[in-house]
N, C-alpha and C positions, 0 to 999 in steps of 0.2 A: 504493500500500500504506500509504505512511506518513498519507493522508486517510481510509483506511478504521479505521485504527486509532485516528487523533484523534477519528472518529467515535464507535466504540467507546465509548474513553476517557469521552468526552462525557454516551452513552447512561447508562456506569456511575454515572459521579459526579450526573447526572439521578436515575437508582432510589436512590441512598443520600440521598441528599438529601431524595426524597420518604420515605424509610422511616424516617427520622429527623424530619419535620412529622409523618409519623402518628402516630409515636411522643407526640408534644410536645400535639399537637392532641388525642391519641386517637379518631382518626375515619381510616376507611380514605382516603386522599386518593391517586388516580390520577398517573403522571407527564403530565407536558404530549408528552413522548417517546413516549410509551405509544401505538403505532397501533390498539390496541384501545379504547381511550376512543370513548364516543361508540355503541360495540360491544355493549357489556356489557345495558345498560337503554337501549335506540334511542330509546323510546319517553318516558323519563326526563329530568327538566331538567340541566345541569350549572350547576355553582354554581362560580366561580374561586376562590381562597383567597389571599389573600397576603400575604408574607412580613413584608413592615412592618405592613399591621394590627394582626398576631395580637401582633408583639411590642410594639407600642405599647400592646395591650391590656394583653399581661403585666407592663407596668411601671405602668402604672395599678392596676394587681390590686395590686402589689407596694407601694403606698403603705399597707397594710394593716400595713405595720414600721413598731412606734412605736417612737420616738424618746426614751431616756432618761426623765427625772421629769419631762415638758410638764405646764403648767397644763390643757393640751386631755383628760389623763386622766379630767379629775373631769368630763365632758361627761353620763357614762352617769348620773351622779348627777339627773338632771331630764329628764323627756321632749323629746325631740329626735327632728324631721322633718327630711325630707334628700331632696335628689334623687340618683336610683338613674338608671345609663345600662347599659341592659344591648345588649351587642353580639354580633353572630354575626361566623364565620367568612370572610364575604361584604363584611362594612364595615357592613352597615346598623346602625343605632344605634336604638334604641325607649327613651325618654324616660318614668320615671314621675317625677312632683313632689309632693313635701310627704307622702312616704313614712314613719307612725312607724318609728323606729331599733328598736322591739318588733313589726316584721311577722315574721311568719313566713317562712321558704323556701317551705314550702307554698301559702302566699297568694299571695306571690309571683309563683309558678307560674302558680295559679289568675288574674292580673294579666297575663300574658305570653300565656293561652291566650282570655281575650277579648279580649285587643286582636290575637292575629296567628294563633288560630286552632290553635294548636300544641298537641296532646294534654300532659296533663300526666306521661303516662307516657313521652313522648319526648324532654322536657326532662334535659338534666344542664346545669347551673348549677357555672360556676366560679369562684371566686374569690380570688387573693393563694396560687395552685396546689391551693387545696382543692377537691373537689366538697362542695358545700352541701347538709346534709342536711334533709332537709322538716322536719324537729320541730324544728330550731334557727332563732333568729331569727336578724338583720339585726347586728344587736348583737355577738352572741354571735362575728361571727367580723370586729369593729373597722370594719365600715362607716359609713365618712365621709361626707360632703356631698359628692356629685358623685361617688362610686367607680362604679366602672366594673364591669358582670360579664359571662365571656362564655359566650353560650349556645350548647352544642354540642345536636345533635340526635340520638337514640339511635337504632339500627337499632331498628325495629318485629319483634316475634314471632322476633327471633335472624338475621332475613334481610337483604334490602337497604334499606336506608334509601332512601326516597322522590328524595332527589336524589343524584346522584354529583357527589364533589368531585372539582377538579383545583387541583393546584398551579400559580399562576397565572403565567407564564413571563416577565410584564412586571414584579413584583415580584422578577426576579433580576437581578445585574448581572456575569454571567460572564467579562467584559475583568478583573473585578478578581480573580477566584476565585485562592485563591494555594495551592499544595500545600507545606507546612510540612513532609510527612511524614517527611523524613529528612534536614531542616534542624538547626541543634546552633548553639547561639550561644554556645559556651564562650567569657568573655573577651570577649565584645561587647559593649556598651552603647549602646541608642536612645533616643532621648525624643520626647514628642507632648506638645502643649502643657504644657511646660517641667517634665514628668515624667517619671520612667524606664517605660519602655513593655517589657517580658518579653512578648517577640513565640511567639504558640501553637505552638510546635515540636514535632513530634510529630501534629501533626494537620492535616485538609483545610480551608481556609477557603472557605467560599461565600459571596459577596459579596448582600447585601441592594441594591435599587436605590436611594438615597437622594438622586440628582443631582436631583429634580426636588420634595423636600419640603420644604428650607429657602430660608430669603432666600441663599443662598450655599454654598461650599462650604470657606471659609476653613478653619472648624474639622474638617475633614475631613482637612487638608492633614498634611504628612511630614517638613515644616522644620524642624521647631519654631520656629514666628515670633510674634507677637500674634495671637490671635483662635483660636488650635488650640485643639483639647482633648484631654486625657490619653485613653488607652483603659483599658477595666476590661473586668471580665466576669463572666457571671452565669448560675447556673444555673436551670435551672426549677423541679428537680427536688425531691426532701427526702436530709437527711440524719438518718437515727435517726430519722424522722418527724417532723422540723424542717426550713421552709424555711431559706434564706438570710437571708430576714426574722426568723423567728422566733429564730433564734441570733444575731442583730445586735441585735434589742434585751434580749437577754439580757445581751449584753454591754456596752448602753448604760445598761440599769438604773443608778441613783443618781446621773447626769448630767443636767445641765441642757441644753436646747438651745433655740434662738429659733423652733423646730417641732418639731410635737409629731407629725408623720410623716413616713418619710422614703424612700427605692428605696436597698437595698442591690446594690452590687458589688463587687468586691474587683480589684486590680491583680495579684493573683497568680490564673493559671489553675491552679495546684493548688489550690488552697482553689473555685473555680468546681465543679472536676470532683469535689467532695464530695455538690453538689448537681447534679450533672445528669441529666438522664434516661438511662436504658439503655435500648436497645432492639436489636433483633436482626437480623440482614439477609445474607440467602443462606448461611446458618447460622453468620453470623457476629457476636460482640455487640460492639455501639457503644457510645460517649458522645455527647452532642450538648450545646453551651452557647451563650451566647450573647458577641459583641465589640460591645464599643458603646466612644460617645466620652461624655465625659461634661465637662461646664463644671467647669476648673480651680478658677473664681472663687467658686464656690460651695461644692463638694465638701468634706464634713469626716472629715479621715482618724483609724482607728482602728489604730494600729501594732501589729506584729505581737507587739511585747513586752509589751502588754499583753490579747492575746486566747491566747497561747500555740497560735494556730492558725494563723497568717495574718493580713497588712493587711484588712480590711473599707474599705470606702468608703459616705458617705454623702451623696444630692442628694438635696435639700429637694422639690422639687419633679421633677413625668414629663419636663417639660419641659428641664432639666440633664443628662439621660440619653439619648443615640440610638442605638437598635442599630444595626450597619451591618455585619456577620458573622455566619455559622452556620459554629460550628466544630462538626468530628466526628473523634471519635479511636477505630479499634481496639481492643479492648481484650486 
């Protein structure tokens, strides 16, 4: 009894998980549990999806938050070519080079459907959490040299979209999945690389697989010893129609920094759950954000007395930043 019900257990926390990527992705995405997969479109390719890609793309998107009064502002001032890496779902990456910063979305488009064939009415184009609209350029929404976009694919005439996605079961790492939900740390105190770490109470953590993408897993670790790193957290979502990005350089304006962009998180998950997506599941509505670790060494904090919202956190670089949690909370 008590294996049928971990089963269960299992099955449940599987469909929420996937209901919350569909959410984040906006694309219907199948569970790996699902004995209908496979069912649905026989005849149809499947496409896997996974969990690290998508948020390594999102924090490449997210370099899209400038950073205080950088010299790199006055850029727009003189034409400037740039290479664009636009990514799907799937991993694949399609490379354009020496891109004017004055292209179109639309062109763009038009760039993405002769080199892969992809109607331009099936294209949605994301970017730093905005979809890109065709009449606005490159420019228009802080694309750098090397930003990264990712390309979802529309359902065709309202129906099914040519491939079905699955959430891809080797991007999860469910030994570490931790249930927070009716955890209370009143009078606790942790730390992760030699920070205060405010562990997600209140919510279900799903562990991202990450054992096999770095040189190591030091910074991963729960000691606090050399070489860890702090946890933060980040939403995808908008708050007031503001990312996490866009209200972080709001609040960096008239500040100098030695980069002129930068990946916002913040160490408190309430200011996370300002920005995260909502989405809905067995008629019930969720939050979903995102736990990463992020390089102590680097990281420049913006304290909370002076944002009157919450600590903000700032890594210079995607690289300073690694997810390695999907948190989901009730609401």
């Amino acid at each position: 009894m008590a294996a049928t019900q971990s089963r269960s257990t299992s099955q449940n926390n599987q469909d929420l998980l996937t209901a919350a990527m569909s959410a984040v992705y906006e694309i219907k995405l199948e569970s790996p549990t699902n004995s209908m997969v496979g069912m649905i479109l026989p005849t149809e390719p499947f496409e896997k999806v996974s969990l690290f890609e998508h948020q390594r793309i999102n924090y490449y998107d997210c370099l899209y938050g400038k950073v205080g009064s950088s010299t790199s502002e006055n850029i727009k001032e003189k034409k400037v070519h740039i290479d664009i890496f636009v990514k799907t779902l799937t991993g694949k990456t399609i490379t354009f080079e020496y891109i004017d910063q004055e292209t179109l979305v639309y062109d763009l488009k038009t760039m993405i459907m002769q080199s892969e064939g992809i109607p331009l009415s099936d294209q949605s184009l994301i970017f730093a959490s905005n979809k890109l609209e065709d009449n606005k350029k490159l420019v228009d929404y802080n694309m750098q040299n090397k930003s990264t976009i990712l390309l979802l694919l529309k359902l065709r005439g309202g129906g099914y979209n040519l491939t079905q996605y699955i959430l891809d079961p080797s991007s999860q790492d469910p030994q570490y999945d931790y249930d927070f939900t009716n955890v209370t740390d009143e009078n606790k105190t942790f730390k992760r690389g030699g920070m205060n770490y405010v562990r997600p109470c209140g919510w279900m953590r799903f562990a991202i697989k990450v054992s096999d993408k770095y040189e190591n897993l030091t910074w991963l670790g729960n000691s606090n010893i050399p070489g860890e790193w702090a946890v933060s957290y980040h939403g995808t979502g908008k708050n007031q129609a503001k990312s996490i990005a866009m209200d972080g350089y709001d609040l960096t304006k008239g500040k100098r920094f030695a980069f002129g962009v930068g990946v916002y998180s913040t160490p408190d998950i309430k200011v996370a759950e300002k920005y995260a997506i909502k989405f809905s599941h067995k008629n019930k509505q969720y939050a979903v954000i995102l736990q990463n670790r992020v390089n102590p060494a680097t990281v420049i904090k913006i304290p909370a007395n002076r944002t009157d919202v919450g600590e903000y956190w700032i890594s210079p670089s995607v690289e300073d930043i690694r997810p390695y949690g999907i948190c989901i909370r009730k609401l």
